[in-house]
N, C-alpha and C positions, 0 to 999 in steps of 0.2 A: 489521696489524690496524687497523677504523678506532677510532678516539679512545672512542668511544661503547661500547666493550669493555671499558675501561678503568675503574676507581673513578673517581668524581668528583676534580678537582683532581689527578691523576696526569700529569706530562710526559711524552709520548712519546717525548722525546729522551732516547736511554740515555746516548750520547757523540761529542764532536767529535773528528773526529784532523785531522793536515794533515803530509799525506806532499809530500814535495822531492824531487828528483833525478831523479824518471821523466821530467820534459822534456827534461833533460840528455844522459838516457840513447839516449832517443826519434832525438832530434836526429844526437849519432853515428853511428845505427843507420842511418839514414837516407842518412848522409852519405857511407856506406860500402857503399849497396844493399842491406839487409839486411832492408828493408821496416820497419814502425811494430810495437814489442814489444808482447807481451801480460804486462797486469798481472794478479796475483796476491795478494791479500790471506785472511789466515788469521786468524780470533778465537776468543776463549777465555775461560774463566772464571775467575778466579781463587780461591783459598779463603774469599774473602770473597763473591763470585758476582758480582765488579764483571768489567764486559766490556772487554775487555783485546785490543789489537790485538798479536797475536803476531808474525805474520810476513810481509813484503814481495815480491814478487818481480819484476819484470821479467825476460819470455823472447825472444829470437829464436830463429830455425832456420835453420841454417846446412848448405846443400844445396851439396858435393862436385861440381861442372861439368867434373874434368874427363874429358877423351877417351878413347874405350875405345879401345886399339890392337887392328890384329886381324894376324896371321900370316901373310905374306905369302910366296911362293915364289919362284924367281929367273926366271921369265917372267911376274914381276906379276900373278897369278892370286894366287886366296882358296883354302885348305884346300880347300873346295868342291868348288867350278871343278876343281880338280885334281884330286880323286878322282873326278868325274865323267869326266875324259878317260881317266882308267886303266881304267878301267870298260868303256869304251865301247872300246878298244885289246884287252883282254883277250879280248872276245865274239869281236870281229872275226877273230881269230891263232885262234881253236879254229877256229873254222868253217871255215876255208881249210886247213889247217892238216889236220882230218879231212877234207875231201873229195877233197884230193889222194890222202893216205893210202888212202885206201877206193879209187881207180880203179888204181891202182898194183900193188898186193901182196891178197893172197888174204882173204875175209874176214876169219878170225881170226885174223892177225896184224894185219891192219886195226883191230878192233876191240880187241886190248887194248892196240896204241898211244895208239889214240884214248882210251881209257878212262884210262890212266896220266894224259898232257897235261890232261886234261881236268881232275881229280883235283889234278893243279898248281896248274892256272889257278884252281882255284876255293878252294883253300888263300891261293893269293896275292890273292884279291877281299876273302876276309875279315880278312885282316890289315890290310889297307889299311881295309877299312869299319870295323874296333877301333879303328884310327888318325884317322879320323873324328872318332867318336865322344867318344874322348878330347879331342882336341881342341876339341870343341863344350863341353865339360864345361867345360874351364878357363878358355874365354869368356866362362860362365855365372858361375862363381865372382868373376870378374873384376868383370864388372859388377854384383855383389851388393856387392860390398867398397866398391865407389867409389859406392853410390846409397844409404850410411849417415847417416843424417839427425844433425846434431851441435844440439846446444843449451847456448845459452851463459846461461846465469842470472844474475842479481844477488837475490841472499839478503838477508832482513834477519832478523835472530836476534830471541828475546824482547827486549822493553824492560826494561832495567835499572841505565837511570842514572835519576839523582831527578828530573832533568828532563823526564823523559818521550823521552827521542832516544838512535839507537843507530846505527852505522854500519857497513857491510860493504864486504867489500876490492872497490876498482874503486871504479866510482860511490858515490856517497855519498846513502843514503838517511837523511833525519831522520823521525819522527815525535813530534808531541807532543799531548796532550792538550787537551777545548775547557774542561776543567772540574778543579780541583783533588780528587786523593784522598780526602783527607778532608772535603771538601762532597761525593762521592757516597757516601760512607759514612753520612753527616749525613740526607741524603735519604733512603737505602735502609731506614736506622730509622725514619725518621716513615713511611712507607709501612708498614710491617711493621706500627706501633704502629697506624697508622688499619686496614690489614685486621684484624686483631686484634680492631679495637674493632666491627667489623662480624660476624667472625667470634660476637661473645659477643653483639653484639643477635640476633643470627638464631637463636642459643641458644636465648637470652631470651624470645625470642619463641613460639620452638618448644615449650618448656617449659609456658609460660602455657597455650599454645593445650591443649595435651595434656591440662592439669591440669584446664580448664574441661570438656574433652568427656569427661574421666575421671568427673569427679564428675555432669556429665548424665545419662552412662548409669547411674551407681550410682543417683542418684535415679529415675532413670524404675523401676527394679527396688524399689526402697522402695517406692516410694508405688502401684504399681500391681500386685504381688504379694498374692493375698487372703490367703495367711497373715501374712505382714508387717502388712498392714494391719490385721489384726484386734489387731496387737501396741499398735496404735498410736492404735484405739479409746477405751481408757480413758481416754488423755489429751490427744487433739484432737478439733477436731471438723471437719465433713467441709468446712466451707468451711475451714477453715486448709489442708485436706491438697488440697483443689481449687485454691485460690490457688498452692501449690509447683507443682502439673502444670501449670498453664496458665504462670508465668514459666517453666517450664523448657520448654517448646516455644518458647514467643516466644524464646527465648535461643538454641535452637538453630537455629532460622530464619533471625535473625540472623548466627548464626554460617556457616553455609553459604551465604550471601549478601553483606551489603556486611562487616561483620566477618572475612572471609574479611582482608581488607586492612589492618585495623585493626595496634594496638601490642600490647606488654605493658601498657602502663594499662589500657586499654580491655576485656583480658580480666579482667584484676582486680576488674576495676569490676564487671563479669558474673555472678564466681565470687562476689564478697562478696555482690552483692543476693539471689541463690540461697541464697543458705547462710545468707541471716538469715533466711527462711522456713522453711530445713527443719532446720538442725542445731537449733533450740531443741525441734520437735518428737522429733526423734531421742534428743536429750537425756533428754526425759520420758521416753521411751519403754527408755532404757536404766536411771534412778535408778528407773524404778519396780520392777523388780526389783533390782537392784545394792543401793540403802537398805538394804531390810529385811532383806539378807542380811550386812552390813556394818552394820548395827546390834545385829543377837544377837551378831556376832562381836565386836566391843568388849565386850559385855556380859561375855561370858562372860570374855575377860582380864581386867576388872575385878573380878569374883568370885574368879579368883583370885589377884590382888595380894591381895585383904583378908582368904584365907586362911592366906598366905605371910608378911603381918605379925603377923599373931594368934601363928603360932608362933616369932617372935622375941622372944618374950618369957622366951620357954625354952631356945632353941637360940642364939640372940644377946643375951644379957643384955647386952654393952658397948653393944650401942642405947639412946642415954638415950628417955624418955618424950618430950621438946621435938621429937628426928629423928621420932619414927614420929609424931607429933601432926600435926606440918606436910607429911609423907606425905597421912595422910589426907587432911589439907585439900584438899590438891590431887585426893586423888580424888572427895571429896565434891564439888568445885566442876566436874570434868569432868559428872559423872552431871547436876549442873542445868544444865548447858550443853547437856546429850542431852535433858533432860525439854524445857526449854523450846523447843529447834529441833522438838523432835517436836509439842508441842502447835502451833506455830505451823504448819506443815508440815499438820497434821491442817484448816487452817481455814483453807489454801491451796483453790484449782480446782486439781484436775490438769490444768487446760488453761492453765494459768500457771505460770510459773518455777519452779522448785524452792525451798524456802529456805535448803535444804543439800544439797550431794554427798555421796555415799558417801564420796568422797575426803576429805573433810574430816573425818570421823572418826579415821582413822589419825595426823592430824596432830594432834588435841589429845590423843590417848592419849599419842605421843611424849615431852613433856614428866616425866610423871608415869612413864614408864619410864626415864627419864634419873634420875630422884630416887630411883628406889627400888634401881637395878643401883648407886648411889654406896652407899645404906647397905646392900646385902648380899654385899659385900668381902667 
C-alpha cells in the first residue's frame, strides 16, 4: 500500500530480518549440479500482532538419471522384435500346413485337422501376446519408480532464542531482527493511542454534526407550525419568531456547504447562536402555562401545612409554642416570596424573561417541608 493510506506519521516499515546460510547453501548446490535452490519464507503473528518471521526454507530437486534397463533375449532382440517373429512363424506353418492337408486327404478330414492346428496355433499367438503385454507393463512400472522427483529441504523452525536466531540440521540458517521487541511494542501502542484519538474526533464530530441538524429540523417544526405558533403569540413577536427562521436557514446552508468540513467547535458555535434566539422563546412559551399551574399547586400545600399545625395543638401538645412559631415564620416568608415574584412577574412583557420558573417554586417550599416532617415525629 502507498504511504498516503496510512495515518499521518505511521512508518511503513513493520520489520527488518537478515537471513545467513542460503549462500552457503546455494553454493553447494551448485557445486554438485543441483542447480540454484528455491527460498521459502513464512510469517506470522504473534499474540501481541507483532510480525514474526516464522519459517525458512531452502529447496532443490533432485531428479533420479538413472537407466531403464530393458529385457533382452539370447539373439539380442527386444520382447518385441520377438513376439513379432513368432507371430509372423505361426501364420506362416497354418497356411502350408492346411493346404497340404486339403490336396491330400478327403474334405472332411481335411477340414477338422486343419480346424484342430488352427485352434493350437491361435491358443499359442495369445499366450505369447499375454506375455507381451505383461512385459510392457513392468517397463512401465519401472520407469515410473525411477522418474520420482526427491526434494531435499533446509527448515528453519519458529524463533525462540532471545536473540532473535535459530538453526536447523545441515546448513545453518540464523535470523535476527532490524528492531528490538519491546520498541515494536512501544510503537504498536502510540499507534493504537493516536487511532483511538482519531477514532473519538470523528465521534466528536459526528455527534455535534447530528445534534446541530437535530435541533434544525425541530426548530423549523416550531416556529413554522400554525398551531405551535399560535402557542407562541402571547409571548413573542413576530420579528423575534422571523429572526429564529431566517438564522436557521443561513445555518443550514452553511451546513450543506462549506460546514460540511468544518470541527466540533464550529458546530457548537452554530447550535449555541440558534438556541439563544429560540430556546428563550420556547421558554415563555412553556412557563406561560407551566406557572400558573405550579403556582395553585404550592398554594394549595400551603393551606395545608397551616391546617396540619392548627391541630397540633391538640393532637401534639409536646410541640412547644417557640417550634410551631418559627414554622410559621417560614411559611409566612415563603407566601411573600410568591406575592412579590408574582407582582413583579405581572409588570414583566411577556416578550421578556420570565422573573421566575415553575421550577422554582418547588424549591423554596422544600425548606419549610424539611421543618415541619422534623416536628411531626
Amino acid at each position: 500500500d502507498e504511504s498516503s493510506d496510512l495515518p499521518t506519521g505511521t512508518n511503513p516499515l513493520i520489520a527488518e530480518y537478515n537471513i545467513t546460510g542460503i549462500a552457503e547453501f546455494a553454493k553447494e548446490t551448485a557445486s554438485k549440479g543441483l542447480g540454484v535452490p528455491k527460498i521459502h519464507l513464512s510469517f506470522g503473528l504473534d499474540a501481541s500482532g507483532i510480525v514474526t518471521l516464522l519459517k525458512a526454507e531452502a529447496t532443490v530437486e533432485l531428479i533420479d538419471n538413472t537407466t531403464i534397463p530393458l529385457t533382452i533375449d539370447a539373439n539380442n532382440q527386444t520382447d518385441s522384435q520377438v513376439d513379432n517373429q513368432k507371430d509372423s512363424q505361426a501364420d506362416s506353418k497354418i497356411d502350408s500346413k492346411v493346404d497340404n492337408q486339403t490336396d491330400s486327404q478327403p474334405d472332411n478330414k481335411a477340414d477338422n485337422q486343419t480346424d484342430s492346428k488352427i485352434e493350437n496355433q491361435q491358443n499359442t499367438t495369445t499366450n505369447q501376446s499375454n506375455n507381451k503385454t505383461t512385459n510392457k507393463k513392468k517397463v512401465d512400472n519401472q520407469l515410473k519408480r525411477l522418474l520420482v522427483i526427491k526434494t531435499n529441504s533446509l527448515t528453519i523452525n519458529s524463533l525462540s532464542t532471545p536473540t532473535g536466531s535459530s538453526a536447523a540440521t545441515g546448513s545453518t540458517v540464523s535470523i535476527s531482527t532490524g528492531s528490538s521487541y519491546g520498541s515494536l511494542i512501544l510503537e504498536s501502542k502510540a499507534k493504537l493511542a493516536y487511532l483511538d484519538l482519531l477514532d473519538n474526533q470523528r465521534q466528536a464530530k459526528e455527534a455535534a454534526l447530528n445534534e446541530l441538524e437535530a435541533y434544525l429540523y425541530s426548530i423549523r417544526n416550531k416556529f413554522t407550525d400554525e398551531d405551535l405558533v399560535k402557542s407562541y403569540d402571547p409571548i413573542s413577536t413576530i420579528e423575534q419568531r422571523t429572526a429564529v427562521i431566517d438564522l436557521s436557514n443561513q445555518i443550514e446552508d452553511w451546513l450543506y456547504g462549506d460546514g460540511r468540513d468544518e470541527g466540533v467547535d464550529s458546530y457548537k458555535k452554530q447550535l449555541d447562536s440558534i438556541k439563544k434566539l429560540a430556546e428563550p422563546i420556547i421558554l415563555r412559551a412553556n412557563e406561560h402555562t407551566a406557572r400558573p399551574e405550579a403556582l395553585k399547586k404550592i398554594n394549595k400545600q400551603i393551606n395545608e401545612l397551616v391546617k396540619k399545625i392548627d391541630q397540633w395543638k391538640v393532637e401534639k401538645p409536646h410541640i412547644t409554642e417557640d417550634e410551631i412559631e418559627k414554622l410559621n415564620q417560614s411559611i409566612d416568608k415563603l407566601k411573600k416570596w410568591i406575592e412579590d415574584k408574582e407582582k413583579l412577574q405581572q409588570s414583566t412583557s411577556p416578550f421578556d424573561p420570565p422573573v421566575y420558573l415553575s421550577t422554582d417554586l418547588p424549591n423554596q417550599l422544600k425548606p419549610v417541608f424539611l421543618q415541619f416532617d422534623k416536628l411531626n415525629k
